[in-house]
PyMOL commands that place a pseudoatom at each C-alpha (Angstrom):
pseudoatom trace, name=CA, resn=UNK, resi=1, chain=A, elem=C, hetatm=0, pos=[18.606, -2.172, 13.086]
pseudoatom trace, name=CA, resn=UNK, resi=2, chain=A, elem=C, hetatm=0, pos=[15.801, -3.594, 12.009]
pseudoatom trace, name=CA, resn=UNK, resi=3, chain=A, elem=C, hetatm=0, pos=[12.332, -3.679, 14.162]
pseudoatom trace, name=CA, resn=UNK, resi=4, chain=A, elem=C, hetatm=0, pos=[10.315, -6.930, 15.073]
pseudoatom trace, name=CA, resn=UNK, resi=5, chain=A, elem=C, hetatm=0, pos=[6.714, -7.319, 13.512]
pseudoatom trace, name=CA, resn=UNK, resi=6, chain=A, elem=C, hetatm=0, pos=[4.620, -9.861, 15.535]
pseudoatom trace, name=CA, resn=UNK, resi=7, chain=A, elem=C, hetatm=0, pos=[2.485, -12.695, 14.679]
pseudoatom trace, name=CA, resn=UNK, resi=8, chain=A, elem=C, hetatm=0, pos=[-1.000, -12.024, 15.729]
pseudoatom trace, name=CA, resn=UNK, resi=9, chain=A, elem=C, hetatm=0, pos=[-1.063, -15.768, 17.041]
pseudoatom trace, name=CA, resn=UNK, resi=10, chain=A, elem=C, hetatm=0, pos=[1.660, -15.417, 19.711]
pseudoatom trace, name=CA, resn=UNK, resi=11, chain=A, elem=C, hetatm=0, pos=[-0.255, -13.008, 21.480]
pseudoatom trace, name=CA, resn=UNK, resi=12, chain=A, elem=C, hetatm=0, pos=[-2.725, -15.837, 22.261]
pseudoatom trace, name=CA, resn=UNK, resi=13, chain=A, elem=C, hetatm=0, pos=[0.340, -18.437, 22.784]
pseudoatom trace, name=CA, resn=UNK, resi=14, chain=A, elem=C, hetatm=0, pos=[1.860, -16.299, 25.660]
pseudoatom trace, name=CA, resn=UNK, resi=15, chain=A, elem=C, hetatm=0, pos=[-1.125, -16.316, 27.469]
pseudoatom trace, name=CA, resn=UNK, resi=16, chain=A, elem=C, hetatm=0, pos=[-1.913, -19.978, 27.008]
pseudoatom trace, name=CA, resn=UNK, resi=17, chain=A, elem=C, hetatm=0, pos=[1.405, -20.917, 28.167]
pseudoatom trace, name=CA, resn=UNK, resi=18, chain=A, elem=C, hetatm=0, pos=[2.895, -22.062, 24.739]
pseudoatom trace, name=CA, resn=UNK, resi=19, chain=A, elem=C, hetatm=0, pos=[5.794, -20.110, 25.285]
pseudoatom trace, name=CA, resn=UNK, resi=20, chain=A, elem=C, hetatm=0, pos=[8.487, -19.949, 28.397]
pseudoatom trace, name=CA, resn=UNK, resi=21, chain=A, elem=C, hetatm=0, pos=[10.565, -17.618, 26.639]
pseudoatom trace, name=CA, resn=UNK, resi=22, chain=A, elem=C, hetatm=0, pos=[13.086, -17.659, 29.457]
pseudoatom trace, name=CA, resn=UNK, resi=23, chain=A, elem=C, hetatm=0, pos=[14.048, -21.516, 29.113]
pseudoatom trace, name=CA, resn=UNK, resi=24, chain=A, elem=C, hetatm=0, pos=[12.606, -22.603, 25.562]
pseudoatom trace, name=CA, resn=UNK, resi=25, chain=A, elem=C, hetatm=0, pos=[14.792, -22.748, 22.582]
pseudoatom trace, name=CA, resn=UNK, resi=26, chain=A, elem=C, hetatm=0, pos=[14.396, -20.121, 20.055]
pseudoatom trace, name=CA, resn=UNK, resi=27, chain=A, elem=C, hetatm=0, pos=[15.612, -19.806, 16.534]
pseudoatom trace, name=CA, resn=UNK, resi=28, chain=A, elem=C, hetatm=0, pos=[15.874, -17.292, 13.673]
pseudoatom trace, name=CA, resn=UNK, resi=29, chain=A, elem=C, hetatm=0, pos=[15.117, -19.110, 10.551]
pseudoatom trace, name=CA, resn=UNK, resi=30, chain=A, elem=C, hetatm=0, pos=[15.348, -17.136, 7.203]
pseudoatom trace, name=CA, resn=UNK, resi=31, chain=A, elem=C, hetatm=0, pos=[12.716, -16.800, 4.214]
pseudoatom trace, name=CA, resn=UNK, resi=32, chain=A, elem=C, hetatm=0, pos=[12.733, -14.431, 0.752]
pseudoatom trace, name=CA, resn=UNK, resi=33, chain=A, elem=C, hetatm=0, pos=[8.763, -14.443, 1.327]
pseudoatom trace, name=CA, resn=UNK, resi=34, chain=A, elem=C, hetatm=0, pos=[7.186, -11.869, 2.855]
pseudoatom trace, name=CA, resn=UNK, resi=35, chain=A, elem=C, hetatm=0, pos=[5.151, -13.258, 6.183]
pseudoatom trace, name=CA, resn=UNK, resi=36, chain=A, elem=C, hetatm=0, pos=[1.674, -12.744, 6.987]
pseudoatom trace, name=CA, resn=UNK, resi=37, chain=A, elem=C, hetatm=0, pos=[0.993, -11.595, 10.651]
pseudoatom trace, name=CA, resn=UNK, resi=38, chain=A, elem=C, hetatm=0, pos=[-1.293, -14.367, 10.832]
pseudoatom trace, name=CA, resn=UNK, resi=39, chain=A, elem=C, hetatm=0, pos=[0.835, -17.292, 9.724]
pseudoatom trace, name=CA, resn=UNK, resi=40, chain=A, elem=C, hetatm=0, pos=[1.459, -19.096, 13.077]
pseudoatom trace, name=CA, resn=UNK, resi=41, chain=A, elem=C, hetatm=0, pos=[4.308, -21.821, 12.917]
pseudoatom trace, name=CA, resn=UNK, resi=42, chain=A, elem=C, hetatm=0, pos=[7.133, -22.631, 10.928]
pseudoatom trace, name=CA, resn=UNK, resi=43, chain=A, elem=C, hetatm=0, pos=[5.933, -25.252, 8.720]
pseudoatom trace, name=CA, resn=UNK, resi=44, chain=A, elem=C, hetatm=0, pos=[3.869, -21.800, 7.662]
pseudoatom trace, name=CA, resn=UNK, resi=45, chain=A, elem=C, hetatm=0, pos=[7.117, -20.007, 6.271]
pseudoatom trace, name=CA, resn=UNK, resi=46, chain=A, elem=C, hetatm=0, pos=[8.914, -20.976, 3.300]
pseudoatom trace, name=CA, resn=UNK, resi=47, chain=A, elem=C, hetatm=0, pos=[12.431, -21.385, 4.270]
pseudoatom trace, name=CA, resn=UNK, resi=48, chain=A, elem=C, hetatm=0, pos=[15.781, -20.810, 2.037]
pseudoatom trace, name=CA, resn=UNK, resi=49, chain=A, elem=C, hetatm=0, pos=[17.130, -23.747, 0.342]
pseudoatom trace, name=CA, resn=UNK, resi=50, chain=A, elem=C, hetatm=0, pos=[19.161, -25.957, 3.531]
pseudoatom trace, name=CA, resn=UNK, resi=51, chain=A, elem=C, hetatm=0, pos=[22.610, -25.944, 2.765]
pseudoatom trace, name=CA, resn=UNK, resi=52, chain=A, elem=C, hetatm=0, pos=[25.814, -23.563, 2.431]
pseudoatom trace, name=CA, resn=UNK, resi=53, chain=A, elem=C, hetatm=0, pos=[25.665, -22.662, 5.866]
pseudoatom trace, name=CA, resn=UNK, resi=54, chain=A, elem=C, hetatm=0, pos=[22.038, -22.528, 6.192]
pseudoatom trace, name=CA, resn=UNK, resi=55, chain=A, elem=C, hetatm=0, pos=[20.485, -25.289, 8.390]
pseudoatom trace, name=CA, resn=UNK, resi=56, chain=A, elem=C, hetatm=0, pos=[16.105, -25.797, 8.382]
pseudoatom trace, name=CA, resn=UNK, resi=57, chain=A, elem=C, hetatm=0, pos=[14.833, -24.188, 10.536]
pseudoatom trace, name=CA, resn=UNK, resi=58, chain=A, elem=C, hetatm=0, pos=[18.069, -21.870, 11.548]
pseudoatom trace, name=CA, resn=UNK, resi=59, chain=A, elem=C, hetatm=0, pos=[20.125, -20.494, 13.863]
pseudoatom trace, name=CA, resn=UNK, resi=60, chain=A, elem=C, hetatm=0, pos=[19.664, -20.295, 17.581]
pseudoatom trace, name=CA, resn=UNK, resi=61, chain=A, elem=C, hetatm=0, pos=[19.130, -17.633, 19.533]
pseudoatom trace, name=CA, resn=UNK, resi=62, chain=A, elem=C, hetatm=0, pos=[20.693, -17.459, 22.765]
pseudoatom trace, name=CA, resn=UNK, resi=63, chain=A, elem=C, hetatm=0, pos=[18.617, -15.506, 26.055]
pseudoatom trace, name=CA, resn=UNK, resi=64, chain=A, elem=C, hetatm=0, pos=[20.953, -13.621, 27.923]
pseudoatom trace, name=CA, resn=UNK, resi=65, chain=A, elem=C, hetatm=0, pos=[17.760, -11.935, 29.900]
pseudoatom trace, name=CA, resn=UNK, resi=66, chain=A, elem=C, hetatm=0, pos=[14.269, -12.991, 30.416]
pseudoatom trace, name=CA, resn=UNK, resi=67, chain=A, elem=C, hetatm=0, pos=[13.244, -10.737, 33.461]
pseudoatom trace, name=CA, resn=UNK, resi=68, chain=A, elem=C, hetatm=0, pos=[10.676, -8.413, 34.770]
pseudoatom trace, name=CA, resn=UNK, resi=69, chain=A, elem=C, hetatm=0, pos=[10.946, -4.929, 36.451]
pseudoatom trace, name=CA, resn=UNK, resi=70, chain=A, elem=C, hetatm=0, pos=[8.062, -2.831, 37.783]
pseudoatom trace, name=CA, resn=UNK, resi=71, chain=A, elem=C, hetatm=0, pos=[5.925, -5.304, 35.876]
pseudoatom trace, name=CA, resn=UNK, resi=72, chain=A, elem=C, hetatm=0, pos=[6.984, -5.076, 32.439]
pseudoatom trace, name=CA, resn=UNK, resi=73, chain=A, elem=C, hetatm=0, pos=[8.818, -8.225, 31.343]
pseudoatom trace, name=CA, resn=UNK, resi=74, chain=A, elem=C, hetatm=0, pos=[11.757, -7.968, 28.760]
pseudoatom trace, name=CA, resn=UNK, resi=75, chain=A, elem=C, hetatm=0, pos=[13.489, -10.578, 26.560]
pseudoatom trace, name=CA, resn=UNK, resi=76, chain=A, elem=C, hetatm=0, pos=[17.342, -10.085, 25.144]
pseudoatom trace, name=CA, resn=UNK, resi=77, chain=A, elem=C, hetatm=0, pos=[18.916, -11.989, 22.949]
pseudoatom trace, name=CA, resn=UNK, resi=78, chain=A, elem=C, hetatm=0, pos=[22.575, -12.316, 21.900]
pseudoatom trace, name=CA, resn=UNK, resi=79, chain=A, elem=C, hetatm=0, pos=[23.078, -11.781, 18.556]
pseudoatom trace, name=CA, resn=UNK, resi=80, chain=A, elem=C, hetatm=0, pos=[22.707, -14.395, 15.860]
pseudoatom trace, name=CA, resn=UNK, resi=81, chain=A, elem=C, hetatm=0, pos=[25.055, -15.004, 12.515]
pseudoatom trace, name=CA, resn=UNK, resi=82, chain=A, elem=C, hetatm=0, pos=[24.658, -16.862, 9.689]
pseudoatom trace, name=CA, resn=UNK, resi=83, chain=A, elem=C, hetatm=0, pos=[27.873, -18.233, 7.673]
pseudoatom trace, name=CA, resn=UNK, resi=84, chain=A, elem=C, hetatm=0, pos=[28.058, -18.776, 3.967]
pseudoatom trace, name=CA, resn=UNK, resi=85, chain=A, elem=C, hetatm=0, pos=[29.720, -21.790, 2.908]
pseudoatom trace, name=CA, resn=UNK, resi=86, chain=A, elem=C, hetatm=0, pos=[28.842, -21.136, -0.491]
pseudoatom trace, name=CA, resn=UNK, resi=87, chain=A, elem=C, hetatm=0, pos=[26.075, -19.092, -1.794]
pseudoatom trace, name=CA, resn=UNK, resi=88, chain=A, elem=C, hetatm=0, pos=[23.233, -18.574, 0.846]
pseudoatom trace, name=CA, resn=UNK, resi=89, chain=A, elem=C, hetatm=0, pos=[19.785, -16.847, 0.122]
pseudoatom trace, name=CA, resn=UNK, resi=90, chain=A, elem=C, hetatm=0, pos=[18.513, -14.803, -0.948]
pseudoatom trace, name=CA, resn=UNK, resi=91, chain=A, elem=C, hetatm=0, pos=[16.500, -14.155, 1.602]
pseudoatom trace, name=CA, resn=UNK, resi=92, chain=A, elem=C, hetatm=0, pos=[14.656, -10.948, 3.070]
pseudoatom trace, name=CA, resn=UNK, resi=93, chain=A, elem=C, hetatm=0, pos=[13.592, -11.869, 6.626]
pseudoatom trace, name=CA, resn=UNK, resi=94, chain=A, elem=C, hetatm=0, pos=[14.460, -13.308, 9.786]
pseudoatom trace, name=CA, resn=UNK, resi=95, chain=A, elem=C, hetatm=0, pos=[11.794, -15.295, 11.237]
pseudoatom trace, name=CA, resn=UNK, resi=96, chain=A, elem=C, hetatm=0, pos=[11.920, -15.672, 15.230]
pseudoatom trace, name=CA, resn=UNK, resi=97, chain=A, elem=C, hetatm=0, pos=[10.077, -19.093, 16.246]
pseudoatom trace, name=CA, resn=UNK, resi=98, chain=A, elem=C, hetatm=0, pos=[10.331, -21.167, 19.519]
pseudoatom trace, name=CA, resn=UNK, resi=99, chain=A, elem=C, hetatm=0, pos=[11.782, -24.679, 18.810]
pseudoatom trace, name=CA, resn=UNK, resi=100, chain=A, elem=C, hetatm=0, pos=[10.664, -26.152, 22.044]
pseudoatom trace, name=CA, resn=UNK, resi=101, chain=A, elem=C, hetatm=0, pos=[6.827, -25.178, 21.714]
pseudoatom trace, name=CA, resn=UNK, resi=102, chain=A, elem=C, hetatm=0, pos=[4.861, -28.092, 19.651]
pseudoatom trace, name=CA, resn=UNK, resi=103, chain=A, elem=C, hetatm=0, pos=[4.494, -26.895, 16.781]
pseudoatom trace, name=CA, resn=UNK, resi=104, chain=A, elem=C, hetatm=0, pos=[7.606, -24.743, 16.080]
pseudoatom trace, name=CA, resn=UNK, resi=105, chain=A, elem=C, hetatm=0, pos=[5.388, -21.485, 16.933]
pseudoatom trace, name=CA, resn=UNK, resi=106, chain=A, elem=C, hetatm=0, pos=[6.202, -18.415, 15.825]
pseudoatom trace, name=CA, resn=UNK, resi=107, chain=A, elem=C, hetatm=0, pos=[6.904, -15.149, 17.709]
pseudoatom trace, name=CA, resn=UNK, resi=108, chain=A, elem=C, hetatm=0, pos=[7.937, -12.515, 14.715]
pseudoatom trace, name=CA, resn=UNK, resi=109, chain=A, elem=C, hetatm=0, pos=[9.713, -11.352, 12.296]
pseudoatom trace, name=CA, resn=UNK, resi=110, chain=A, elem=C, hetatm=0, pos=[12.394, -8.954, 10.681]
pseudoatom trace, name=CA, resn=UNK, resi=111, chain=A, elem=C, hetatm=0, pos=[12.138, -7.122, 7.121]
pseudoatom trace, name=CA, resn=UNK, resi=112, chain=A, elem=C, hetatm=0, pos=[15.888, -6.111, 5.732]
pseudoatom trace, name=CA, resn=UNK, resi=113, chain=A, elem=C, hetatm=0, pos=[14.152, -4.070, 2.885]
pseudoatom trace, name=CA, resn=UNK, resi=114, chain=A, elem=C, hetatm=0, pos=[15.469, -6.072, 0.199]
pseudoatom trace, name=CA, resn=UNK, resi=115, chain=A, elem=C, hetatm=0, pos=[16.713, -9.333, -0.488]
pseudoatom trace, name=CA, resn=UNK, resi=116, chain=A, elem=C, hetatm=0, pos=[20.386, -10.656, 0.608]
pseudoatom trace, name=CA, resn=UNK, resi=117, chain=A, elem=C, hetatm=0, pos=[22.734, -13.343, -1.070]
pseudoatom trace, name=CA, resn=UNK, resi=118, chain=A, elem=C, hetatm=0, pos=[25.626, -13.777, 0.934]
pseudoatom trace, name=CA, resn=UNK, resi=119, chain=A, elem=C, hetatm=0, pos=[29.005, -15.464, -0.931]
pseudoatom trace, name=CA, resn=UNK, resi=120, chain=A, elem=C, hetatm=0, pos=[31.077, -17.872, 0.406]
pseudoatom trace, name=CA, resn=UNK, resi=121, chain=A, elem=C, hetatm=0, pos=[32.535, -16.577, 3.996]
pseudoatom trace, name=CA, resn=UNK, resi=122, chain=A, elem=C, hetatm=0, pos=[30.430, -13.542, 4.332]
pseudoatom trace, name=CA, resn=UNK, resi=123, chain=A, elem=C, hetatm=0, pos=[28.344, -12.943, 7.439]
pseudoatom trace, name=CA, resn=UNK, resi=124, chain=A, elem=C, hetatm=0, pos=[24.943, -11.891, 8.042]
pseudoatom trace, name=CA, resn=UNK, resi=125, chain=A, elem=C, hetatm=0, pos=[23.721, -10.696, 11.648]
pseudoatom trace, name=CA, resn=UNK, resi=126, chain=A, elem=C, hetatm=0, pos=[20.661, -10.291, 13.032]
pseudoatom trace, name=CA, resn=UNK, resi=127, chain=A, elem=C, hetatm=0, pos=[21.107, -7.254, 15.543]
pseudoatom trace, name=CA, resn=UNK, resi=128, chain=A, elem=C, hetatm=0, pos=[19.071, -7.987, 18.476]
pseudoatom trace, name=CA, resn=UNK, resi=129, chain=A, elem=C, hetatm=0, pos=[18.749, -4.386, 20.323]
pseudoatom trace, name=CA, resn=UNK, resi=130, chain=A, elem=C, hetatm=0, pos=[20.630, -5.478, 24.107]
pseudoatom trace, name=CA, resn=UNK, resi=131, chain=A, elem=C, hetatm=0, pos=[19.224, -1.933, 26.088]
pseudoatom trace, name=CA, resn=UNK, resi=132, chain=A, elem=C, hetatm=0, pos=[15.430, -2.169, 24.955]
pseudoatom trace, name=CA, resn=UNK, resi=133, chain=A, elem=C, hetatm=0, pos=[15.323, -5.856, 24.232]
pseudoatom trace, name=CA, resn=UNK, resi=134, chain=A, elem=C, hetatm=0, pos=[13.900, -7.992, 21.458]
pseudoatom trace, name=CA, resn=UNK, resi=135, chain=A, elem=C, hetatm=0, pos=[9.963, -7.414, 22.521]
pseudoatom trace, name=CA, resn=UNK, resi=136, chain=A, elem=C, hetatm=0, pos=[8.336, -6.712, 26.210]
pseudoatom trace, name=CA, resn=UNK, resi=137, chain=A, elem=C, hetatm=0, pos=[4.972, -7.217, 27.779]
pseudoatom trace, name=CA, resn=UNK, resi=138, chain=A, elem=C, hetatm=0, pos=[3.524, -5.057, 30.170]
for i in range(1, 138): cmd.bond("trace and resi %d" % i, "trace and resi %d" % (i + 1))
show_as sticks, trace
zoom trace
């Protein structure tokens, strides 16, 4: 599984309120170049080609808990899969981004190690952890 890497710029979001990660709607969107920690919205990220089963700007990515306990709030997300319908990628990361904030920020990423073309009908699945979460502030 791989581990999130934050933006530096969502740091500052959070606490100005760009983000209600609870309610907002947020998307994996996937990219063969590497990001920079301080890109800070989509438009910043060069997508994979739209098409074979790849929409712009992705996939969403369903909250199934957005809750505190003893003061250290946790975010899970259901699992997200991509569908080839036809060749799709490559790419090498999994870019996590809020589509509801103004400016499509962005929250963090995922490096797979190397690059991934997936054929026509295979499945690719980003593997958000459901015990620890996908990222918590305390």
């Amino acid at each position: 599984m791989a581990t999130i890497n934050k933006f530096h710029s969502f740091v500052e979001a959070l606490a100005e309120k760009v983000h209600n990660l609870g309610a907002d709607t947020l998307k994996i969107a996937l990219t063969n170049s590497a990001p920079l920690a301080t890109n800070t919205v989509l438009a910043n990220i060069t997508q994979i080609a739209a098409g074979n089963g790849y929409t712009t700007g992705g996939n969403q990515a369903t909250q199934t808990s957005s809750a505190q306990s003893g003061g250290t709030y946790k975010l899970v997300l259901s699992d997200v899969v991509f569908t080839a319908t036809g060749s799709m990628g490559p790419f090498r990361y999994a870019v996590l981004h809020n589509e509801t904030a103004p400016n499509d920020e962005l929250i963090g990423w995922y490096d797979y190690g190397s690059s991934i073309t997936l054929a026509s009908g295979e499945t690719f699945t980003v593997d958000f952890d459901p015990i620890n979460g996908v990222l918590t502030v305390q």
